[in-house]
N, C-alpha and C positions, 0 to 999 in steps of 0.2 A: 647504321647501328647507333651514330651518335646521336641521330635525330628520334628513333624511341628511347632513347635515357632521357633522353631533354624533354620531350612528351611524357614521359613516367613522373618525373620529377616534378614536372608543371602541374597535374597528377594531384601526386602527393599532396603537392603542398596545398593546393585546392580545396583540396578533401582535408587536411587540417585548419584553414579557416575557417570552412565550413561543416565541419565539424557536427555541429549541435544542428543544424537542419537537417542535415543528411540522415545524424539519428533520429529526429523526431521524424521523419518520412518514414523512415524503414520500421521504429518500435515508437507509436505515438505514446503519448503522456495519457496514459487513460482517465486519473482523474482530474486532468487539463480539460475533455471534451463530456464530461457528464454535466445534464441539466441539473439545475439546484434540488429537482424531485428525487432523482435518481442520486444526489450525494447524502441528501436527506434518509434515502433507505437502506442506502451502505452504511451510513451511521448505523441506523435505528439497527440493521441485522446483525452486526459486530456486537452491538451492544446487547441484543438477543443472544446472541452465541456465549459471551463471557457470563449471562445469568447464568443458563442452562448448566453450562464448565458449574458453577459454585454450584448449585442446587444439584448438579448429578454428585460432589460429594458430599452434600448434605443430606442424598439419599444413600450412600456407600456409610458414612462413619456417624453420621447424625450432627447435629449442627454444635455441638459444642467442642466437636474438633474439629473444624474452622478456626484458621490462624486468624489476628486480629487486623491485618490486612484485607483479608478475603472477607471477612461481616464488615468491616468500614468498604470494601469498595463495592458490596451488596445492598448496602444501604443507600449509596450515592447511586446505584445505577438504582434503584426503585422508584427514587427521586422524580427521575427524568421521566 
């Protein structure tokens, strides 16, 4: 009995130094292992996604009720 507590323990504490391996093995870091194309396009479709958000409600309420937020961060994502 006392020799699996002492083996749980050792255990433990193992699995607390290593810690951050053991998570990156089980849940890796996704945008740790993306090529520069593929982080390149997660931008660009975030950036797609947040137009679409404003311009669906610039088709709902018309563009002049658009906060001044929402046309200043329409104008910078046009930009790009």
């Amino acid at each position: 009995m006392n020799t699996v507590l002492i083996l749980l323990a050792v255990a433990v504490i193992f699995a607390y130094f290593f810690r951050k391996d053991i998570k990156e093995k089980i849940k890796p870091n996704r945008e740790k292992n993306l090529t520069l194309d593929d982080q390149f396009n997660s931008k660009r479709r975030d950036r797609e996604i947040e137009i679409d958000q404003i311009l669906s409600k610039i088709g709902k309420n018309g563009l002049n009720d658009l906060s001044k937020e929402d046309k200043k961060r329409l104008d910078e994502l046009s930009k790009k």
